[in-house]
N, C-alpha and C positions, 0 to 999 in steps of 0.2 A: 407412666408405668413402664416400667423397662423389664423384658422378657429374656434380656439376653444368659446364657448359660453360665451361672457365676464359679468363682475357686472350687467350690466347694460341689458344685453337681459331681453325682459320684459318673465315673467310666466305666463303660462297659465292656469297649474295643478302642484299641490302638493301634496303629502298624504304619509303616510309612509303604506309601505305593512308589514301585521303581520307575523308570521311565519304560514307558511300553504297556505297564501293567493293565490292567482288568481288574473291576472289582465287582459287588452286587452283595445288597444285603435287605432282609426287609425292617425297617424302623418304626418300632411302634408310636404311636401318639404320641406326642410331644418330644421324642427324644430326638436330640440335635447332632446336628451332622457339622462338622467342622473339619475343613481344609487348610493347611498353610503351603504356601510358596516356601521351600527351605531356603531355592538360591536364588530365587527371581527367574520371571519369564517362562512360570511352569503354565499350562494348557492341558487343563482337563474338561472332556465333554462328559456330558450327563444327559441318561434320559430317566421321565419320573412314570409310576402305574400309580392306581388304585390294587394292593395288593390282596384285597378280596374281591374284586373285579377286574380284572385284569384289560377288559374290553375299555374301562377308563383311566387315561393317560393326559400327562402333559400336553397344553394345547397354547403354543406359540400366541398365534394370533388375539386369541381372549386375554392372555395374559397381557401383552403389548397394548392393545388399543384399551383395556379397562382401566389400564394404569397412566394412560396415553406418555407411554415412552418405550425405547426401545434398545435400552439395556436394563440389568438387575444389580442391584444395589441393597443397602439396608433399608427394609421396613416396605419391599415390596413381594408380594408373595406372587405363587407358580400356578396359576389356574387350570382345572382340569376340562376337558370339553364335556363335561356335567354342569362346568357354574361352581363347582367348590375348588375349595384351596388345598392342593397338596401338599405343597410346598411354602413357607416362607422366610425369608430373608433376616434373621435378629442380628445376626453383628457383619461387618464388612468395612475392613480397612484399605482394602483395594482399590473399590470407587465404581468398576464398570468392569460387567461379565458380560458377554458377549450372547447376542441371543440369535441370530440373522443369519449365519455363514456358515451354520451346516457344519462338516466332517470331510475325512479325508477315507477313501477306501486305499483295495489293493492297488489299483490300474495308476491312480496319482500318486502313490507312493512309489510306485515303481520309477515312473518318470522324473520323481524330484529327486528323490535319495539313490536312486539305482537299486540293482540287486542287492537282498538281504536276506537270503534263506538259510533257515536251520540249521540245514548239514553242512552250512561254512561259520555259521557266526554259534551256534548251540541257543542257550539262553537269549543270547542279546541280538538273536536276529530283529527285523524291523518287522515291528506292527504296525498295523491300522488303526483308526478307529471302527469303522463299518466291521471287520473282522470278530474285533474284539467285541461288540454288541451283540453279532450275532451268537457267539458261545455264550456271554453271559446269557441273553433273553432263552438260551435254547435251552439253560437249567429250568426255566418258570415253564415250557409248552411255548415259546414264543420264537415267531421267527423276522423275515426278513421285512414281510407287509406290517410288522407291529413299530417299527423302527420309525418316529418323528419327529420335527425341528425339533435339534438338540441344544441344548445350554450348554456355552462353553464357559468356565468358570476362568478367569485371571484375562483373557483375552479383551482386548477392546480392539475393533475395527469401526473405521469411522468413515459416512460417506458423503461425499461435497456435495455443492448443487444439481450437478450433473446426476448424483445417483452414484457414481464409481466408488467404489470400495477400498480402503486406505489400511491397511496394516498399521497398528502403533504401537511401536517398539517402548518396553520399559513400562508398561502399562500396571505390572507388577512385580514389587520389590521383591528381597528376603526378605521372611518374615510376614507378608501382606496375608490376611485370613479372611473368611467368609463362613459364618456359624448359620448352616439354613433346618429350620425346626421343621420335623413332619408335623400334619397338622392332620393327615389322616395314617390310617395303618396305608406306609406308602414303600414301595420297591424302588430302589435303587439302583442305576445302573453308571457307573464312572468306567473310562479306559482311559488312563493317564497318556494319550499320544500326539503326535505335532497338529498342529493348526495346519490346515492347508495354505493358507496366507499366509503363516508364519516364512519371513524371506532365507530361512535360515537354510541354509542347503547341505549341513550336517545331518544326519539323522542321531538327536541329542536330545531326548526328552528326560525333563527336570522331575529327581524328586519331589514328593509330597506328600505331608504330614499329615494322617488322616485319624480322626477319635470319634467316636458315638458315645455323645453323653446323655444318661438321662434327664427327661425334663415333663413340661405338664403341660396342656393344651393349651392354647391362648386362650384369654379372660377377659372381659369385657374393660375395654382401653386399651387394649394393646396397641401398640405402634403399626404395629403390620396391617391389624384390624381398622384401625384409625386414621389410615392415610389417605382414604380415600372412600366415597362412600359406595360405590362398587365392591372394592374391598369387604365393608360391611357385610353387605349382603351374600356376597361369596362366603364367607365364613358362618351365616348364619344357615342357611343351605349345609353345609359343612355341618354344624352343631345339630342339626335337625337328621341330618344319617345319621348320628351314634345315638340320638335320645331314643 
């Protein structure tokens, strides 16, 4: 049984996020959140809430080891430090989103890109990420302690035996998408900006095509639900909040 959001789901929001941008929005049940790469080598981080509890957020850890891997792909979902599923993963032509390596704030942007304020550049001065979290989280009452391992969406870093950490360039094409379905009434938080490991020493963040479609709660077989029996149980915890 395949969940993914077909032609025909109607839209509700479209708008492409520029580079630098901020976004936040809350998505009710089932409706899906879809990304594309316009030019290749776009880097969007992401944090997830419970947006009627806002005290339950994305939890790195649970997520990684219940699924025992340590990146996100199709048909794996975003675990909350409750045991339920925020987030899950229906379509992904990418392959690997990055879950491990954190954000860039002001202090490292300064150092990679050099100065980039306002009153020289207007619009297109350099953002952060960590920045831009905190303005969006600060519309909800949220501030700087609410901020935790983020998803980076198109990124893959990869780490050898050693442990060290590897940049992989080309990780995502034009074109490459990620359709992830809330699975609870869930908040949103994206800021379209560089990878801090990204080698690139432009300050050049990539377009990205972003739509909310609607959709319906996962149903018993779903792929997301189905891939694991942890999984299961996360979701059933999940169905047992809204019953």
């Amino acid at each position: 049984m395949s969940t993914s959001p077909g032609p025909t789901s109607p839209v509700t929001h479209e708008e492409t996020l520029r580079g630098g941008q901020m976004w936040s929005r809350i998505l009710r049940r089932g409706q899906v959140l879809r990304l594309v790469d316009l030019e290749g080598g776009a880097a969007v981080a992401a944090l997830f809430y419970n947006a009627d509890h806002l005290l339950e957020r994305y939890n790195m850890p649970d997520t990684l080891k219940a699924q025992h891997v340590a990146r996100l792909t199709r048909e794996n979902a975003l675990f909350s430090d409750m045991g339920r599923v925020l987030c899950s993963v229906v379509e992904d032509t990418c392959g690997w989103h990055d879950t491990i390596t954190g954000h860039a704030d002001q202090a490292g942007s300064l150092e990679k890109y050099g100065p980039g304020a306002y009153q020289e550049l207007r619009n297109d001065f350099f953002r952060n990420t960590h920045d831009n979290f905190l303005i969006e989280l600060g519309k909800y009452g949220l501030g700087a302690r609410d901020i935790v391992a983020n998803v980076n969406f198109f990124v893959k870093v990869r780490a050898d035996l050693d442990g060290k950490l590897e940049w992989v360039s080309g990780n995502s094409k034009a074109g490459s998408s990620i359709a992830v379905r809330s699975d609870m009434r869930t908040l949103v938080v994206l800021s379209n900006t560089p990878h801090p490991l990204d080698p690139e020493k432009r300050y050049a963040p990539k377009p990205v095509a972003l739509t909310v479609l609607d959709g319906s709660p996962a149903e018993r077989g779903d792929p997301c639900r189905t891939s694991r029996e942890e999984n299961e149980r996360a979701f059933e915890l999940t169905d047992d909040y809204f019953a």
